[in-house]
LUMKOL-968182 format. One line per 4 residues: for each residue x negated, y, z of C-alpha. Coordinates in steps of 0.2 Angstrom, whole numbers, padded with zeros to 4 digits. Example, Ala and Ser with C-alpha at 12.3 -4.5 7.8 and 13.67 -1.06 7.14 Angstrom:
<pts>
-0062,-0022,0039 | -0068,-0005,0036
</pts>
This chain:
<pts>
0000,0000,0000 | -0007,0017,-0005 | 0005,0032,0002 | 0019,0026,0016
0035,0026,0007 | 0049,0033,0022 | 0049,0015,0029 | 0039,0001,0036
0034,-0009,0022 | 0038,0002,0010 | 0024,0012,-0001 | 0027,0024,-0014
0012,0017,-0023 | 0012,0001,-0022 | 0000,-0008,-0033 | -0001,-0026,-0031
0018,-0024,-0037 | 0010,-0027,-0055 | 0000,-0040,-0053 | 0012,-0050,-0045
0023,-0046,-0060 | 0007,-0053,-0071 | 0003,-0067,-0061 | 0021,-0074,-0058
0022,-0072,-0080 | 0006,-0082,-0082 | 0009,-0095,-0065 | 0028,-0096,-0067
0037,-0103,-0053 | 0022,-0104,-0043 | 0017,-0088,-0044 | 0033,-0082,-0036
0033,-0093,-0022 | 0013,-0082,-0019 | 0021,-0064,-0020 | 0037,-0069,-0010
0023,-0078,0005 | 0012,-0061,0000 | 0027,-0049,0003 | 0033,-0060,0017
0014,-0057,0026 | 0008,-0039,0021 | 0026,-0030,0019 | 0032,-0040,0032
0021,-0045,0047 | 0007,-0033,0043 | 0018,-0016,0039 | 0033,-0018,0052
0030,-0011,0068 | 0039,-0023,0076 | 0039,-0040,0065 | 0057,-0048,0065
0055,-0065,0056 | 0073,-0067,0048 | 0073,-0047,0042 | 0056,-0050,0036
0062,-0066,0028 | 0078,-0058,0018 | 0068,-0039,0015 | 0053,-0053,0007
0066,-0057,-0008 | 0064,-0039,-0014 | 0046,-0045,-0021 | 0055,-0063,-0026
0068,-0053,-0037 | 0056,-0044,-0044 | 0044,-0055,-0052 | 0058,-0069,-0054
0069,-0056,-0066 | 0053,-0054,-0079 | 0051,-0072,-0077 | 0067,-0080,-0083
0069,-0064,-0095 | 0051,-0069,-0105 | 0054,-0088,-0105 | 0073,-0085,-0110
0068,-0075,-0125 | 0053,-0084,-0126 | 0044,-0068,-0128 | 0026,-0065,-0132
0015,-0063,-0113 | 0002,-0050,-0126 | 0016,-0041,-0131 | 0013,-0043,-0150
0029,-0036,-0155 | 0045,-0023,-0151 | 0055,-0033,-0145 | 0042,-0041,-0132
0038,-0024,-0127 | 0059,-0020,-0126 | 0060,-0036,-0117 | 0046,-0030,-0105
0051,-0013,-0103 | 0069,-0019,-0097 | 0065,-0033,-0087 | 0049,-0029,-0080
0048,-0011,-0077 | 0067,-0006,-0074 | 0078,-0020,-0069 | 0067,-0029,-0060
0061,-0014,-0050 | 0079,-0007,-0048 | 0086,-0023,-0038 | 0071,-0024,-0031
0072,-0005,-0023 | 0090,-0009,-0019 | 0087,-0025,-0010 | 0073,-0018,0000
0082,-0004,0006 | 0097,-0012,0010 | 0089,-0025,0020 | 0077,-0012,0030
0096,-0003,0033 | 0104,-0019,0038 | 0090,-0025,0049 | 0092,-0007,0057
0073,-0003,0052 | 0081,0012,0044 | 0096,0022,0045 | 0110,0022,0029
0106,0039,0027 | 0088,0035,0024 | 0092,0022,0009 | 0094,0033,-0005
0075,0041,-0002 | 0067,0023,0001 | 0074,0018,-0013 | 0069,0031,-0024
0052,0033,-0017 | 0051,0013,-0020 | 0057,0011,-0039 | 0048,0027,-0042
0033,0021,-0037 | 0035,0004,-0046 | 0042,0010,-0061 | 0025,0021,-0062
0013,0006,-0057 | 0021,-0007,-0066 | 0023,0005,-0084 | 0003,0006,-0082
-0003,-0008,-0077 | 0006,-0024,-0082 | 0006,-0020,-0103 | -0012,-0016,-0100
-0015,-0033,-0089 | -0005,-0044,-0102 | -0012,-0037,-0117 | -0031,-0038,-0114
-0028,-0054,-0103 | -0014,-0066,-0108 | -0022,-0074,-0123 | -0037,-0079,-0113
-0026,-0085,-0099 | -0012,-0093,-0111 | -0026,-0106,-0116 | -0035,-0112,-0096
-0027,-0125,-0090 | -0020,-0113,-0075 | -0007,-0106,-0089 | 0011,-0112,-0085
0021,-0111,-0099 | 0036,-0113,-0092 | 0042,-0111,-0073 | 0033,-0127,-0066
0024,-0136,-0078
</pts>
């Protein structure tokens, strides 16, 4: 986490929001299960003041969302992961930059609400400062990280083509 984004767990630059995008399209299913533990420790246990396991456990799924929605979205339209095309880019643009980011946001800061982390009057500004923050990190990094990387990565034996295999 870079700058504090109004609530624990929360940063308005949060970086590693990218690469768990990239990882998660190169290591399907497996690579989710790493950003929701990876959520679930530093967003969770690290950042909250005073950890509470099944708040922890349902604000975590904010990190699941976001990688699982560009996920099914690239192997459902079986897009290219180095964006060689539009319509990879489109698919990318919509399902890994926007939507993805905007449940994420929502689900976070509805759960930090509900877990009375913050008040309900507080939601609208985490959650801008959090999909703001995304949206900028995620529209700089992840093209960059797919374009360079995914044709090495796409033939190691690491690559997962699908969700598990």
């Amino acid at each position: 986490m870079v700058f504090p984004g109004g609530a624990p767990g929360v940063s308005m630059i949060y970086i590693a929001v990218a690469f768990m995008i990239i990882t998660t399209l190169w290591y399907g299913a497996y690579g989710a299960i790493a950003t929701y533990i990876g959520t679930f420790i530093g967003a969770g246990l690290f950042a909250m003041t005073s950890p509470n396991l099944p708040l922890i456990a349902v604000f975590s799924i904010a990190g699941l969302l976001q990688v699982l929605i560009p996920l099914a979205a690239f192997r459902s339209f079986d897009a290219d992961l180095a964006l060689e095309n539009r319509r990879d880019w489109t698919i990318l643009f919509v399902f890994g930059v926007l939507l993805n980011n905007i449940v994420g946001a929502a689900w976070g800061s509805l759960a930090l609400a509900i877990g009375g982390v913050i008040s309900t009057a507080d939601i609208g500004g985490v959650l801008f400062g959090w999909l703001l923050g995304n949206i900028i990190v995620t529209l700089i990094i992840v093209p960059i990280g797919l374009r360079r990387l995914s044709p090495r990565i796409k033939k190691s034996k690491l690559f997962v083509p699908h969700y598990w295999d």
